[in-house]
N, C-alpha and C positions, 0 to 999 in steps of 0.2 A: 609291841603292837598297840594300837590303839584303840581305842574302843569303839564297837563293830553293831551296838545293842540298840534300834534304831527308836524312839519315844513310842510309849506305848501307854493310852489311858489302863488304870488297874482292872479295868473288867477284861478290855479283849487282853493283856496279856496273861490274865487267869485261863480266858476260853483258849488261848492258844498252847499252857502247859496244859492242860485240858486234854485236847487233841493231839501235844506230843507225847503226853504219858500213853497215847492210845497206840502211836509208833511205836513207843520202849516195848510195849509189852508182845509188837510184832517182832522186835529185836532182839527181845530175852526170848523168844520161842525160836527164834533161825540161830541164834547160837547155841541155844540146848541143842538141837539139832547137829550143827558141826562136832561139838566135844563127843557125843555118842557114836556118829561116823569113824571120829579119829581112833576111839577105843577100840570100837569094834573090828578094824584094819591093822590096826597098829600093829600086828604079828607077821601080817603076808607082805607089809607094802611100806617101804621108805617114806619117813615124814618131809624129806624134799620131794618126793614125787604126789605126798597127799596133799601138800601147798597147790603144786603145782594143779593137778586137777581138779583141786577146788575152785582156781582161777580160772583155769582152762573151760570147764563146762558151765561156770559163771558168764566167761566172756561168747560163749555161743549162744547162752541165751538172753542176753543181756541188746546184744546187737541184732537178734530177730526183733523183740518188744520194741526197742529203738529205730530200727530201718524205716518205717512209714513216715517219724520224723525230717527225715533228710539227714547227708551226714554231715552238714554245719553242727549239727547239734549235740556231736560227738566231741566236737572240739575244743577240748579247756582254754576259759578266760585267762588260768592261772598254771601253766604247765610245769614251773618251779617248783612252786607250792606242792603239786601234784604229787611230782616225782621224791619230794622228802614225805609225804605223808606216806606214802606207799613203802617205801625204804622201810619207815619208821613199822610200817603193821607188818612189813612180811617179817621183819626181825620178833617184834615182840607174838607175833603167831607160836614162829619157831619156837622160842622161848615158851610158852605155856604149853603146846603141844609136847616137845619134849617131856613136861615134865607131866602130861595125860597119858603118857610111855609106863610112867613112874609110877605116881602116886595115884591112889584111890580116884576116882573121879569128883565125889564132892568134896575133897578136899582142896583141890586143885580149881574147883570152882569158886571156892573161899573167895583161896587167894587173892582170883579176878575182884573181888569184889571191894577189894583195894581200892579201885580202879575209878569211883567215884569222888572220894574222897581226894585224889590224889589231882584226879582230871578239878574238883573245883578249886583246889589251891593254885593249879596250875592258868583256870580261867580268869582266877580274882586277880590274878596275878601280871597275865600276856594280854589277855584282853580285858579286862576292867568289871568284868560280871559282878553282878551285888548279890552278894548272898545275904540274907538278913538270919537273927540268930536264931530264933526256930528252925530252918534249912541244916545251919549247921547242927545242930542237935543234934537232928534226924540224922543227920551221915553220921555223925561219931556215935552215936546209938547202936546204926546200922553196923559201923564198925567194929564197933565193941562185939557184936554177935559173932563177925569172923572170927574173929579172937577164941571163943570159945569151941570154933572147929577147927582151929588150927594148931590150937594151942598142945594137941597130942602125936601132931604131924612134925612140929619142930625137934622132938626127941628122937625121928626117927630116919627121914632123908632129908637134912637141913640143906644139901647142896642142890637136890630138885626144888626144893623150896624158895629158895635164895635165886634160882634160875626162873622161875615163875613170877617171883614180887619183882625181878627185873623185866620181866615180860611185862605186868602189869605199869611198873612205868611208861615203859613204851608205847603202852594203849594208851597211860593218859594225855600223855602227849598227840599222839594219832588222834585221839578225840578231838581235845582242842582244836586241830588244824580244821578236822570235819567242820567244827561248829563255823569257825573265819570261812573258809572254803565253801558251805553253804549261803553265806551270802551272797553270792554270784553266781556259782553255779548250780543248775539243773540235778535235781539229783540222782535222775537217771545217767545225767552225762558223769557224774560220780562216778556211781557204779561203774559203768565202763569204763573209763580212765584206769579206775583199781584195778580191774579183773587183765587189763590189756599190758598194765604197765607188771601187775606183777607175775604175769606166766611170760614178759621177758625176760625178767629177773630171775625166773624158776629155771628156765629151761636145759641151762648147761648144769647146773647143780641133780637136775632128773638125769639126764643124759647118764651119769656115772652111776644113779643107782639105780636104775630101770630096770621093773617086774612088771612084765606083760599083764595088767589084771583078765582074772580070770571071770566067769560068768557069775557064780555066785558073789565077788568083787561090784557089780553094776549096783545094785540097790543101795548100797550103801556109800559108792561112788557117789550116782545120782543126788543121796539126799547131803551130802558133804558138800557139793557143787549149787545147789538149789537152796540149800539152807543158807550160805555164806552170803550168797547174792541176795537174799529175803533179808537177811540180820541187817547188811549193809544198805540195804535202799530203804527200808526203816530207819534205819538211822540217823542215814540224811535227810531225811521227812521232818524225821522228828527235832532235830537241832534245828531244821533251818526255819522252826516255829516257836519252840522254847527253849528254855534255859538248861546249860549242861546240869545245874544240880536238880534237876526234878526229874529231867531224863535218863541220866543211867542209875541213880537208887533203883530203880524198876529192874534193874536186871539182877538184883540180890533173889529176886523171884525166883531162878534159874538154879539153886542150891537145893533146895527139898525135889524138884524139878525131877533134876539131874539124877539125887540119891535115889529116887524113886526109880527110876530106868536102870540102872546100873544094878540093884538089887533086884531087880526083876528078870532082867534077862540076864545079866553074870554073877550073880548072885554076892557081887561087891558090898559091905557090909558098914556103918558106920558108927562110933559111937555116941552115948549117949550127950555130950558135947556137943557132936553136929544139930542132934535133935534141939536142945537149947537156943543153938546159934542162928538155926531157921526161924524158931521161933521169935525172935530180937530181930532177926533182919527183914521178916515179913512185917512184924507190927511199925518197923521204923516206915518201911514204904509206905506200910497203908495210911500213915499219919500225915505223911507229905502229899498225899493227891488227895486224901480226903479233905486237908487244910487249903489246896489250891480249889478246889469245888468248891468248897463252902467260900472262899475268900477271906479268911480270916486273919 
């Protein structure tokens, strides 16, 4: 692919990570949101039918917001592109969801946090993104802290593990495509495309393991559904104004986040390695947006 990064004087592309770290951090709160859904369900309700709902109540609410639009505006410029980016997240979904079945919840959040690093090897890569070497620092910093919550998870279900870092590839790629895909289109027409193309993809895969949700089932529906749709229309905000490596560090946030919720209402528990690891992945973040404000 070519490169997509269209000239930018240094100040407004500063004010523009600026305003997409302000995205991430609506991104890292709608995906804290989905992981805590997934867990809290994961007992009564098949994870092909939690894809599936999460699209499904995404996609009705997604085309009320949009309907005043008209529905030209529904229409992707790029419906190829489309259709392999959505392939690509309902798979690596599966993949990390499966393993929110498994493992702890901040552990599993780690992993995701791959997912930056991976997406900008992938960026400098497909599309031509400059990372300068302070940026990279910052991610293998950030890196380095997963490392230290993962690092007691590997002795113990390597094969949920190994199924989640393949999920995390999958996202970094899915990334990517967002960032190319944000230059054209709408990113509300985003969101819709996702939500529409993949509750086609879900649909026969529910059919076989469908459980009528029940009424205490709806809140946590709801926020699985609402959450997914908020992560992802942030996050086409937010790429299609800055740069992948300043925007997803931001979702290392999502790790203390997460521990915190999970030890509060399941009483999920972590060691003192996670605690570490947050703390290394929070200071890498704050170094990178504080370095993009200051302009340094």
């Amino acid at each position: 692919m070519a490169e997509i990064t269209s000239e930018k004087s240094p100040e407004q592309r500063r004010r523009d990570n600026v305003r997409g770290a302000i995205w991430g951090l609506g991104m890292m709160a709608g995906l804290g949101g989905v992981s805590i859904a997934v867990r809290a369900l994961k007992s009564d309700i098949e994870l092909q039918e939690l894809l599936f709902f999460r699209a499904f109540i995404g996609l009705l609410v997604i085309t009320v917001i949009m309907a005043p639009r008209g529905w030209r505006i529904l229409i992707p410029r790029r419906p190829g592109l489309q259709l392999v980016r959505n392939m690509l997240q309902v798979s690596a979904q599966y993949c990390v969801y499966f393993a929110i079945l498994i493992v702890p919840l901040a552990e599993v959040v780690a992993i995701e946090f791959t997912v930056p690093l991976i997406t900008a090897l992938f960026a400098a890569v497909m599309i031509k993104e400059k990372i300068d070497r302070l940026r990279w620092i910052g991610m293998v910093t950030g890196f380095v802290g997963v490392l230290f919550v993962v690092r007691p998870v590997f002795q113990d279900v390597p094969a949920a593990i190994l199924i989640a870092i393949f999920g995390a590839i999958l996202f970094s790629l899915n990334s990517v495509l967002v960032k190319v895909l944000s230059e054209v289109e709408d990113a509300g027409t985003m969101v819709f495309v996702m939500n529409f193309i993949q509750t086609l993809i879900l649909i026969i895969p529910t059919y076989y393991v469908w459980v009528t949700p029940e009424w205490h089932h709806v809140p946590w529906l709801m926020l699985l559904g609402l959450s997914g749709l908020f992560a992802h229309y942030c996050l086409s905000r937010a790429l299609a104004i800055a740069d992948t490596s300043i925007v997803l560090p931001l979702d290392f946030l999502r790790m203390p986040f997460i521990a915190m919720i999970a030890y509060w209402v399941w009483g999920e528990t972590f060691s003192p390695w996670t605690a570490v690891g947050a703390v290394i992945i929070f200071g890498s973040s704050y170094f990178a947006i504080m370095r993009e404000r200051k302009g340094s």
